[in-house]
SERO-4910 file (N, C-alpha, C, O; in steps of 0.05 Angstrom, whole numbers):
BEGIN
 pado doro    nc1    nc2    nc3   cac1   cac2   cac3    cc1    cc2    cc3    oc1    oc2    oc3
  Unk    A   -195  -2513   -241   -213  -2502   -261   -208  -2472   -263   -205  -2456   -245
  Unk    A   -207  -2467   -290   -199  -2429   -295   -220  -2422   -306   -230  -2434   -325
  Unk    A   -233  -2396   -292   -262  -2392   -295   -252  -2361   -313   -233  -2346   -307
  Unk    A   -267  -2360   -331   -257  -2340   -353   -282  -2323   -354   -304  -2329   -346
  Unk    A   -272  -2293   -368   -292  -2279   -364   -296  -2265   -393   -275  -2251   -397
  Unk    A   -310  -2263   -411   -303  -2252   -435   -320  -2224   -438   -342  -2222   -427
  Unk    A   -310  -2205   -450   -320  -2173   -461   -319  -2174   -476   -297  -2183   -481
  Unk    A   -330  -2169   -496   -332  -2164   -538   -366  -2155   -539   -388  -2165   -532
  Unk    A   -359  -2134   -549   -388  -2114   -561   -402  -2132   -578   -427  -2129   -577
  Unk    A   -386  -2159   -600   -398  -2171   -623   -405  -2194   -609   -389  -2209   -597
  Unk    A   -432  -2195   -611   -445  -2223   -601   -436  -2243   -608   -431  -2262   -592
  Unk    A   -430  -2245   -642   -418  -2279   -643   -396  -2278   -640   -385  -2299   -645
  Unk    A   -378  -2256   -632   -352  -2251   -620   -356  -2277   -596   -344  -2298   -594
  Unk    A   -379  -2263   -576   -379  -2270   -548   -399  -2307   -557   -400  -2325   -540
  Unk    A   -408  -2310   -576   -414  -2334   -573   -396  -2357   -578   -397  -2378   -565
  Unk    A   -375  -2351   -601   -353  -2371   -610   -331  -2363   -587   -312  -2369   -601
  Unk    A   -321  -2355   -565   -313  -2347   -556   -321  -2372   -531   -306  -2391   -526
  Unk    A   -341  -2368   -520   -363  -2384   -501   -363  -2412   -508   -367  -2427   -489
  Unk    A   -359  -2425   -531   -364  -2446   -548   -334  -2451   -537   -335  -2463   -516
  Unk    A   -311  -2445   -545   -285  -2455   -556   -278  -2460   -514   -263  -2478   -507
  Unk    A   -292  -2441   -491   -283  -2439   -465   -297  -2465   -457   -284  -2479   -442
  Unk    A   -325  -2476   -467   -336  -2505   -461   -317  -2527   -466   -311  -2547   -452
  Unk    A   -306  -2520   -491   -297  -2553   -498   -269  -2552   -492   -254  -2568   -502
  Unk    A   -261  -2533   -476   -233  -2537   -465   -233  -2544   -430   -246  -2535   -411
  Unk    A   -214  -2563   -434   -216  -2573   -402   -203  -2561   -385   -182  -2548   -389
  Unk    A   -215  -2565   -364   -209  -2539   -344   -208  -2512   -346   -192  -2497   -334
  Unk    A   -227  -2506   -364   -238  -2483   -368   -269  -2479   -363   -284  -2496   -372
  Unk    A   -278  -2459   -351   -296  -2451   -341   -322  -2415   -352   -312  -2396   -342
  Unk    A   -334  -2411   -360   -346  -2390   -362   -354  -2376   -341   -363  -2393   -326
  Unk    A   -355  -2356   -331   -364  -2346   -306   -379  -2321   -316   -398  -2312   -303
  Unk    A   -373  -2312   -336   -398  -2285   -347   -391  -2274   -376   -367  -2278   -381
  Unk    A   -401  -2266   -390   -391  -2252   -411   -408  -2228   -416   -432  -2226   -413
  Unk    A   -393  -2212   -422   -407  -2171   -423   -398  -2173   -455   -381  -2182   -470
  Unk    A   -425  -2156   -454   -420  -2142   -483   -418  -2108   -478   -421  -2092   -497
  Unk    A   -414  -2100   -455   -410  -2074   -451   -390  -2069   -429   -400  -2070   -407
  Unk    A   -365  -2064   -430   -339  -2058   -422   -348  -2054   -396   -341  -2071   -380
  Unk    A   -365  -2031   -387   -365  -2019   -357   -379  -2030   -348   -380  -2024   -324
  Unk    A   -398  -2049   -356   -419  -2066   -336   -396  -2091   -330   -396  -2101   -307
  Unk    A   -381  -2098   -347   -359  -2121   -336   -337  -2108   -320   -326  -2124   -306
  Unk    A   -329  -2087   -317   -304  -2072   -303   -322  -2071   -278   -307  -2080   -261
  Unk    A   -348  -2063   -264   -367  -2066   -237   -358  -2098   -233   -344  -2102   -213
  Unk    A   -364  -2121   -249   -364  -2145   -244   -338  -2156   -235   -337  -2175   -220
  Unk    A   -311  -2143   -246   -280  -2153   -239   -276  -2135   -218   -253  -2134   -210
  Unk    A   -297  -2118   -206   -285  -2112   -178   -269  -2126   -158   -286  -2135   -141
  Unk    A   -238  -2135   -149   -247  -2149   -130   -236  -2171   -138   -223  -2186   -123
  Unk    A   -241  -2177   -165   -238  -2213   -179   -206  -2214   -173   -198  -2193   -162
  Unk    A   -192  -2229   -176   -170  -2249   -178   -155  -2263   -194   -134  -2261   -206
  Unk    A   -183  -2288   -190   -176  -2304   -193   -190  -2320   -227   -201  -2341   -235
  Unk    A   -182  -2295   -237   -199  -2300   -271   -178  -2295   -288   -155  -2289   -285
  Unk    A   -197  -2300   -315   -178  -2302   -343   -195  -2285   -357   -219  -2290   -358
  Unk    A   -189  -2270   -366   -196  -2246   -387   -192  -2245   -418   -171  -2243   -431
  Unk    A   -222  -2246   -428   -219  -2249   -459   -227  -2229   -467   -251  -2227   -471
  Unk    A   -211  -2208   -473   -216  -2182   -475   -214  -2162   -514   -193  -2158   -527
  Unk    A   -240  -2155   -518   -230  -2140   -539   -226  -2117   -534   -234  -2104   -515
  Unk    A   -205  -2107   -561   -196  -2087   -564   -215  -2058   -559   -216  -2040   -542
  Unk    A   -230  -2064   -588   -247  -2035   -610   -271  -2033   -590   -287  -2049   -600
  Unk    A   -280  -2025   -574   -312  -2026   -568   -319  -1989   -560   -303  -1972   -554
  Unk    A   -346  -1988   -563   -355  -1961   -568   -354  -1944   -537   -347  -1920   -534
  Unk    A   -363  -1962   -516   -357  -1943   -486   -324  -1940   -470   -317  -1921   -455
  Unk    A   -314  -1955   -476   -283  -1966   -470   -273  -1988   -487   -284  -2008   -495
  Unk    A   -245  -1977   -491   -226  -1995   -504   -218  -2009   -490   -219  -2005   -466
  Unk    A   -206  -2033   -503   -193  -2062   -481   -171  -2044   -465   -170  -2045   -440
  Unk    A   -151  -2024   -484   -141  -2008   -472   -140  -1997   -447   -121  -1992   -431
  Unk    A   -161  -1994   -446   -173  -1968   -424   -179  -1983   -399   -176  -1974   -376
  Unk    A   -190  -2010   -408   -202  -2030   -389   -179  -2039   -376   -177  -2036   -352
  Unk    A   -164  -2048   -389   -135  -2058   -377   -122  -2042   -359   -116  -2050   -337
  Unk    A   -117  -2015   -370   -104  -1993   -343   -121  -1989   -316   -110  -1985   -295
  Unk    A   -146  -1991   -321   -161  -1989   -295   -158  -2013   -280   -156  -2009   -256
  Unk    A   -156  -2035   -285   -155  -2068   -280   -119  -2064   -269   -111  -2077   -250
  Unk    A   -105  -2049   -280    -86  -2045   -272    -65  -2082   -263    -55  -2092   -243
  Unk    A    -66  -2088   -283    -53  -2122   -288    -64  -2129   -260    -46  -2135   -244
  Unk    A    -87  -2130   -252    -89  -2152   -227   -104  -2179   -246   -112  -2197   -230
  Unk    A   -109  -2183   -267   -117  -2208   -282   -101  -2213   -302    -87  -2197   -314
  Unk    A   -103  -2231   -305    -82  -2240   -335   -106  -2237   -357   -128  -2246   -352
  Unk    A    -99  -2223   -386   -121  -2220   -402   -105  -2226   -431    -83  -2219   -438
  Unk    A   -123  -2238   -442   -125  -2250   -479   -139  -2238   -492   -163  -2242   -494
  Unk    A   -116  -2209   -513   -137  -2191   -526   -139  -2206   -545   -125  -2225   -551
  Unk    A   -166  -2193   -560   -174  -2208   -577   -187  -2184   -602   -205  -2170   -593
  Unk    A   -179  -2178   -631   -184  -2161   -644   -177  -2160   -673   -155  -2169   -678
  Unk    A   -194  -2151   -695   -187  -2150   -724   -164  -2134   -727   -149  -2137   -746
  Unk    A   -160  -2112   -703   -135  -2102   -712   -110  -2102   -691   -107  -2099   -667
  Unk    A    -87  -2109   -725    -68  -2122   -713    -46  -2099   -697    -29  -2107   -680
  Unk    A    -49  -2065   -706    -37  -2046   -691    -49  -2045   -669    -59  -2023   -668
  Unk    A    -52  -2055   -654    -59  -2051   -619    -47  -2067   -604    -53  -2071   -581
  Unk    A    -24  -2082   -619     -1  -2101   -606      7  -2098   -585      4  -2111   -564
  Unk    A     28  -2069   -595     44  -2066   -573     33  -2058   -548     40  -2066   -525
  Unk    A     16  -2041   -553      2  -2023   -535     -4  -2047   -510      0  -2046   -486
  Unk    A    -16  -2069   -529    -29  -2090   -507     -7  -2111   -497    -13  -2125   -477
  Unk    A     14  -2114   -509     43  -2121   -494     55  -2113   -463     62  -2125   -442
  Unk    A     52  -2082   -475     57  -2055   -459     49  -2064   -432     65  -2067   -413
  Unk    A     17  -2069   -429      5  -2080   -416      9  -2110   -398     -2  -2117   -378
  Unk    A     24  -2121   -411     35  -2149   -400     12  -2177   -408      5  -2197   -395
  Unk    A      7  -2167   -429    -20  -2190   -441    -11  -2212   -437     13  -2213   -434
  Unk    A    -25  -2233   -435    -10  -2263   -439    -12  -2260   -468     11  -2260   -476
  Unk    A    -26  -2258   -483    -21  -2273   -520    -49  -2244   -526    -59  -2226   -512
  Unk    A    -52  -2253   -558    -61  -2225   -573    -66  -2241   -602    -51  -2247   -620
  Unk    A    -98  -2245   -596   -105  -2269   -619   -121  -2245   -633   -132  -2226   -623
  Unk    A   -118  -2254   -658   -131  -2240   -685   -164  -2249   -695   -167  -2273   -700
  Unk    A   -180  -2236   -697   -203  -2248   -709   -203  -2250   -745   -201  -2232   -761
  Unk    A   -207  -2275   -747   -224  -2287   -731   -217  -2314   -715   -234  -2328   -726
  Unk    A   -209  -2325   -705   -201  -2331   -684   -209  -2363   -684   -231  -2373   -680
  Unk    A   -179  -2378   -690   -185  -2411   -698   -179  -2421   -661   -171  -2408   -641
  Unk    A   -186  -2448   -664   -192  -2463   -632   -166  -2465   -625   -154  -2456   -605
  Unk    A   -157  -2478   -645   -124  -2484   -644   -104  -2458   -637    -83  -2463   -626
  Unk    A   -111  -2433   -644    -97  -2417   -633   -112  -2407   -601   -101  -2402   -580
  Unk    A   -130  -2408   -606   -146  -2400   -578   -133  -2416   -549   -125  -2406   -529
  Unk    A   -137  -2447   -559   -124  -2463   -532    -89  -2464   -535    -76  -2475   -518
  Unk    A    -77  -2452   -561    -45  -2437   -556    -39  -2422   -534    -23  -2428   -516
  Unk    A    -55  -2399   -534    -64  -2374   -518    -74  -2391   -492    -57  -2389   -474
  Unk    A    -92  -2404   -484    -93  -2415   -456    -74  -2435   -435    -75  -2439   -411
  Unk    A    -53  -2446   -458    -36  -2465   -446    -11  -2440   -437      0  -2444   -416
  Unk    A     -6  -2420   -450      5  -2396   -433     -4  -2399   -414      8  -2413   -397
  Unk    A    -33  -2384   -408    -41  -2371   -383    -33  -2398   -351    -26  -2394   -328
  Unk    A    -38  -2428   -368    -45  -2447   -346    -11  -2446   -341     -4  -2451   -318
  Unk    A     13  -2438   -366     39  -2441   -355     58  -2417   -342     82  -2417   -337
  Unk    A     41  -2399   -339     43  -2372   -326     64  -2354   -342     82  -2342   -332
  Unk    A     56  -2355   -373     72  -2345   -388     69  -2318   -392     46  -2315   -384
  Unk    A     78  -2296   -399     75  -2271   -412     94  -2272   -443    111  -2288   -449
  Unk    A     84  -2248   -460    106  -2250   -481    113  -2223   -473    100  -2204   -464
  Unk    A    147  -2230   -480    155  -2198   -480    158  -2179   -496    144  -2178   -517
  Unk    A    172  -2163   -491    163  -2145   -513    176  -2137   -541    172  -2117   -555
  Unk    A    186  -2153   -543    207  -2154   -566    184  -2173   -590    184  -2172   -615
  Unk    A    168  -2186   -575    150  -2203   -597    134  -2171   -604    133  -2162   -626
  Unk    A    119  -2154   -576    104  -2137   -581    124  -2115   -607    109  -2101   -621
  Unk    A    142  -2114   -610    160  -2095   -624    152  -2106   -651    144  -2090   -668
  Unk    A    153  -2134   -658    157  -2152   -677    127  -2153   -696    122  -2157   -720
  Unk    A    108  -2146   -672     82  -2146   -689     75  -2128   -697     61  -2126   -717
  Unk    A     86  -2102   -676     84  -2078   -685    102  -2073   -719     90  -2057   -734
  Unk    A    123  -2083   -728    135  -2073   -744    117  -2091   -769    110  -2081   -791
  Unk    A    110  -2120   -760    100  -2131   -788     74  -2117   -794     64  -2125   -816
  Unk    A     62  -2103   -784     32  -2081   -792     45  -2056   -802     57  -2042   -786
  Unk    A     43  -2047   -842     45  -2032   -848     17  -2012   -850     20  -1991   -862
  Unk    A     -1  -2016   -842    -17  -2007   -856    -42  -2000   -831    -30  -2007   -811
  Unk    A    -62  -1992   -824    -82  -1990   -815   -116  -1977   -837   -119  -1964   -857
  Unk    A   -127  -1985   -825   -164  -1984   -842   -171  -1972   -821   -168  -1978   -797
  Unk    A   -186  -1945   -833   -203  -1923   -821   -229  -1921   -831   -239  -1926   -853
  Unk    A   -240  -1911   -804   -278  -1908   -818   -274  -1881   -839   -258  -1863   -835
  Unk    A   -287  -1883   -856   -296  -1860   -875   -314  -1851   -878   -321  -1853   -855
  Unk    A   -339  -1836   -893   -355  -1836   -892   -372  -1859   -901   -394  -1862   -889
  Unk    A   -364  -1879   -926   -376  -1897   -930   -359  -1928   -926   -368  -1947   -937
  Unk    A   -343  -1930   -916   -327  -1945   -923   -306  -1947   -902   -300  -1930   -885
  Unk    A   -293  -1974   -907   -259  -1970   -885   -237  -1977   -913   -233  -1994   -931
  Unk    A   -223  -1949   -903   -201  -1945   -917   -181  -1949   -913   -169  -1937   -896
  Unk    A   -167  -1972   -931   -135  -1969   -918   -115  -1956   -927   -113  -1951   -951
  Unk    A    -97  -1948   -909    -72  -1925   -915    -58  -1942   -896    -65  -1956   -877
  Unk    A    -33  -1937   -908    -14  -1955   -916     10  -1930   -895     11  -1906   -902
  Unk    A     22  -1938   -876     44  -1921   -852     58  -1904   -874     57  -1880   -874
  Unk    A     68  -1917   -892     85  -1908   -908     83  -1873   -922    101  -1858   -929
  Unk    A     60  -1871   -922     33  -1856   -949     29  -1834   -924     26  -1811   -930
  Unk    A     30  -1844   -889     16  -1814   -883     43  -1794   -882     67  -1799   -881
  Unk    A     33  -1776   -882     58  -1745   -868     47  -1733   -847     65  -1729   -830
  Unk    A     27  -1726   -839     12  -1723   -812    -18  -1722   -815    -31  -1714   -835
  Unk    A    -26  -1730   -793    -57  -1721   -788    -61  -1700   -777    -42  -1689   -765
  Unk    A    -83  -1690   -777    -99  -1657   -768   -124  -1654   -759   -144  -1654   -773
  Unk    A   -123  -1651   -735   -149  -1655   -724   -163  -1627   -729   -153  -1605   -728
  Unk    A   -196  -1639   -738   -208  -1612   -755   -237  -1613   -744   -256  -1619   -759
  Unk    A   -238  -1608   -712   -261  -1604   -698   -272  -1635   -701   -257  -1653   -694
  Unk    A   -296  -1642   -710   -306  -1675   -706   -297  -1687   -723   -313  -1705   -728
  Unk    A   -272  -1688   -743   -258  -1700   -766   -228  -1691   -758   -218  -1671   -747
  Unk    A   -219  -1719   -771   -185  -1724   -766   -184  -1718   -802   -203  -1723   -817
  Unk    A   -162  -1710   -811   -149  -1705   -838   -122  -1718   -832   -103  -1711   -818
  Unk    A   -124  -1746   -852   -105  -1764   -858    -81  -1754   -879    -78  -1774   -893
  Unk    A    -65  -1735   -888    -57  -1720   -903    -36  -1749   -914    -23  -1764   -901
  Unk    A    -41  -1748   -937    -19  -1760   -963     -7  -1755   -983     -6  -1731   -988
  Unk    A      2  -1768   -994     17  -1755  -1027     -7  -1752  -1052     -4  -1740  -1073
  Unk    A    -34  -1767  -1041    -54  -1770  -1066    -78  -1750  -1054    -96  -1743  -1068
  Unk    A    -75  -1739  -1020    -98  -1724  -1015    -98  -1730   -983    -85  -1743   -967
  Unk    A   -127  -1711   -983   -135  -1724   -955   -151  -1736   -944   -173  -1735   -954
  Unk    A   -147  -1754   -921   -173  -1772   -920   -188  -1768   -893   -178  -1771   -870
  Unk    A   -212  -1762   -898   -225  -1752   -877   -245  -1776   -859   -267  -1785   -866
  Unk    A   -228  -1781   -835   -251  -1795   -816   -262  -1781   -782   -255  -1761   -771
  Unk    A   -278  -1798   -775   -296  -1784   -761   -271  -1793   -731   -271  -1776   -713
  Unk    A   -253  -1817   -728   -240  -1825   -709   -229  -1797   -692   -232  -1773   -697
  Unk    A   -222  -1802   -682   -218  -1782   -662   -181  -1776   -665   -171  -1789   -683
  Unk    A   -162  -1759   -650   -139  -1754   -642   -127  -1777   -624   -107  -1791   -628
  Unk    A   -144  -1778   -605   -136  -1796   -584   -139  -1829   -594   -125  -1846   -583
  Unk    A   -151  -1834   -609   -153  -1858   -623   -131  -1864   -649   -122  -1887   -655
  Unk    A   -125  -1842   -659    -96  -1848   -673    -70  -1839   -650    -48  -1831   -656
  Unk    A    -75  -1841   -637    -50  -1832   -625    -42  -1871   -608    -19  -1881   -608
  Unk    A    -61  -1883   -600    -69  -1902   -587    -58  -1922   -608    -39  -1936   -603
  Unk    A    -71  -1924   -631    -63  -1948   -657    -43  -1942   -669    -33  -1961   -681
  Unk    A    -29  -1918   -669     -5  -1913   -689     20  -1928   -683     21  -1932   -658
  Unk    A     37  -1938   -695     59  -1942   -676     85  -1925   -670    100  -1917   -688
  Unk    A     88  -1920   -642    101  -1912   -640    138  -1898   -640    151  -1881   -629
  Unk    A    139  -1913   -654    167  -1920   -672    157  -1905   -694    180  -1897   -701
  Unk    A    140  -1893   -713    133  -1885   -740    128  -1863   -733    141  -1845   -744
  Unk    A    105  -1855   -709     93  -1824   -714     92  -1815   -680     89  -1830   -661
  Unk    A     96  -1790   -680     95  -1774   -656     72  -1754   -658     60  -1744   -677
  Unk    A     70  -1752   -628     42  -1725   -633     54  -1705   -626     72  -1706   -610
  Unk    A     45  -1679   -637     69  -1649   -632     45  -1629   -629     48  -1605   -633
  Unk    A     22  -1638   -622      8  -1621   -612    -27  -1624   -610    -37  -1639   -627
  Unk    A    -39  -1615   -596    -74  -1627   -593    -84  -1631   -618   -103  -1646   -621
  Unk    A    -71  -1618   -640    -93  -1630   -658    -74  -1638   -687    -85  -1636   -709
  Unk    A    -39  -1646   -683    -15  -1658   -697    -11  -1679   -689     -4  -1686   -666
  Unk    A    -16  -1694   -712      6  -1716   -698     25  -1723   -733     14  -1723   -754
  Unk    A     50  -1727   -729     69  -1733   -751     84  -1750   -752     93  -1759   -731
  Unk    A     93  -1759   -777    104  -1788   -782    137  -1774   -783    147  -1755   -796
  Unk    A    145  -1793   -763    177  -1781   -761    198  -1785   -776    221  -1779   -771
  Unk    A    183  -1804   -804    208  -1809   -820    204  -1786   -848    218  -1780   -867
  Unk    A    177  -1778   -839    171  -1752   -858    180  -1725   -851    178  -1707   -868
  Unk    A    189  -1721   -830    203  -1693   -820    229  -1689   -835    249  -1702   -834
  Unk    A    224  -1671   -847    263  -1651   -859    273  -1643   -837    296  -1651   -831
  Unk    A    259  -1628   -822    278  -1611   -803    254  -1596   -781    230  -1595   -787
  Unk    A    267  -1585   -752    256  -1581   -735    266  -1541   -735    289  -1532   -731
  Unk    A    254  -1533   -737    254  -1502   -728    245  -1488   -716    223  -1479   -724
  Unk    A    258  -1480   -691    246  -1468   -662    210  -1477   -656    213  -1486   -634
  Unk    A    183  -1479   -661    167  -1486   -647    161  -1509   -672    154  -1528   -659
  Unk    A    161  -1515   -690    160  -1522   -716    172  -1548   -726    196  -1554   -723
  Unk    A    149  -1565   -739    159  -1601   -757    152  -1575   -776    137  -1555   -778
  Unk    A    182  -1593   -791    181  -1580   -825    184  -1610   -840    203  -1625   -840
  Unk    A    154  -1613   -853    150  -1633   -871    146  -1622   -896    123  -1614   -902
  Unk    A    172  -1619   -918    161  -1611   -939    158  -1580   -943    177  -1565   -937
  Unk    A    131  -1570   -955    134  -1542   -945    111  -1538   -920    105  -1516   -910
  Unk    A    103  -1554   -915     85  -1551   -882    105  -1556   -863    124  -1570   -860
  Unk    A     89  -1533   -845    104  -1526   -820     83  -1526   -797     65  -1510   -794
  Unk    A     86  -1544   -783     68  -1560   -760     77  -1548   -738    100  -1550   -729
  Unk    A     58  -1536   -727     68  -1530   -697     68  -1554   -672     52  -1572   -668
  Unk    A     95  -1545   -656     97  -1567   -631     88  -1540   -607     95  -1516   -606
  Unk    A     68  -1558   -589     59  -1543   -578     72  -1545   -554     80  -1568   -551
  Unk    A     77  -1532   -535     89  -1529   -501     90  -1551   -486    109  -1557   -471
  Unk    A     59  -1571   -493     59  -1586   -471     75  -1614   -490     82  -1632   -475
  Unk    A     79  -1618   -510     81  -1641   -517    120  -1631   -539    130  -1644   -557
  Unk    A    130  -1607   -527    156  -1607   -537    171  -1625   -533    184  -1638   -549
  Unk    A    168  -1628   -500    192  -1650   -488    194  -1671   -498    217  -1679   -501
  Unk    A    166  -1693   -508    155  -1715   -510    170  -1720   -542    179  -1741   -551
  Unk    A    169  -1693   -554    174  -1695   -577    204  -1699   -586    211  -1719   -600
  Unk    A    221  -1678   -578    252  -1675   -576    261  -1704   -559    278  -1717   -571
  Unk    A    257  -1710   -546    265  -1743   -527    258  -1758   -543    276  -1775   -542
  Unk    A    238  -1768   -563    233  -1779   -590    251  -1778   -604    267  -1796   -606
  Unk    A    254  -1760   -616    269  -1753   -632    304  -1759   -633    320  -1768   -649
  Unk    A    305  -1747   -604    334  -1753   -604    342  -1783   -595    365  -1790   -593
  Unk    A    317  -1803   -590    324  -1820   -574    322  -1846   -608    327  -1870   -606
***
């Protein structure tokens, strides 16, 4: 019997979730959190569990949860968005199901875990490339912008500036949260409050991304990160 543990902030996240772990055999429930750090106290220690983990949540990201957990569980993210692939590859996920989330793919994802599978990372490359696009909070609304459309973002104290060919789009997300969903193959960060899409760069000049006629500064700590990108 595989006693599973599920985290998701969305209740009927965590109830269809609970539902689909009953009617599968040899599967087991052992707790479900709707708040990341009251379940990270509870996997102190654990083993010998299965992890149904979302992505997006407001105290910690699945992200975040996962590096502290540091792969001692095998975990099944689970999320509306499909750019947090690789990241959760990166991680050594068993599978990376989409909401909203059919049975038939759900017990896909468990016949892995029971056959001690991982995917590698070339699927994580693969999902990363078929997501053009990502949806941002706005002020009223989630907006999508399309990889193609940005040239860089600009962090502007409690607002990120999405810069495009039609304008800018202003959300409340943070730096560290586009830096996390972007993919990395598309955009680099060149400084605490830059991050730029690398197929939008003309040219590099001594501290300086030259996109166009903006000139972005690369800051000290994130040169290296940047030029090894670049040249790599």
């Amino acid at each position: 019997m595989l006693r599973c543990v599920i985290v998701d902030d969305e209740p009927l996240a965590i109830q269809l979730l609970s539902d689909y772990v009953r009617k599968t055999p040899d599967l087991e429930l052992a707790e479900a959190f709707s708040n990341p750090i009251e379940a990270l106290q509870y996997l102190q220690g654990q083993t010998d569990l299965l992890l149904f983990l979302d992505v997006q949540m407001p105290e910690l990201t699945g992200i975040q949860v996962m590096k502290i957990l540091n792969q001692r569980l095998p975990v099944i993210l689970t999320t509306a968005y499909e750019q947090y692939a690789l990241q959760g590859y990166e991680h050594n996920v068993v599978d990376y199901l989409m909401k909203p989330i059919s049975y038939d793919r759900f017990y896909q994802a468990v016949q892995k875990v029971e056959a001690g599978e991982r995917n590698p990372a070339s699927e994580a490359q693969e999902a990363e490339a078929s997501a053009s696009y990502l949806f941002v909070k706005t002020e009223y609304r989630l907006q999508r912008v399309d990889y193609a459309d940005i040239a860089y973002l600009e962090g502007q104290g409690d607002y990120v500036a999405i810069h495009t060919p039609t304008g800018r789009i202003m959300t409340l997300e943070n730096m560290k949260h586009f830096e996390e969903v972007l993919p990395t193959a598309l955009f680099v960060r060149t400084h605490r409050s830059y991050i730029v899409s690398i197929p939008k760069i003309d040219y590099i000049e001594r501290n300086r991304v030259v996109i166009g006629k903006e000139r972005l500064p690369i800051s000290e700590g994130y040169r290296k990160s940047v030029m090894g990108r670049l040249k790599g």
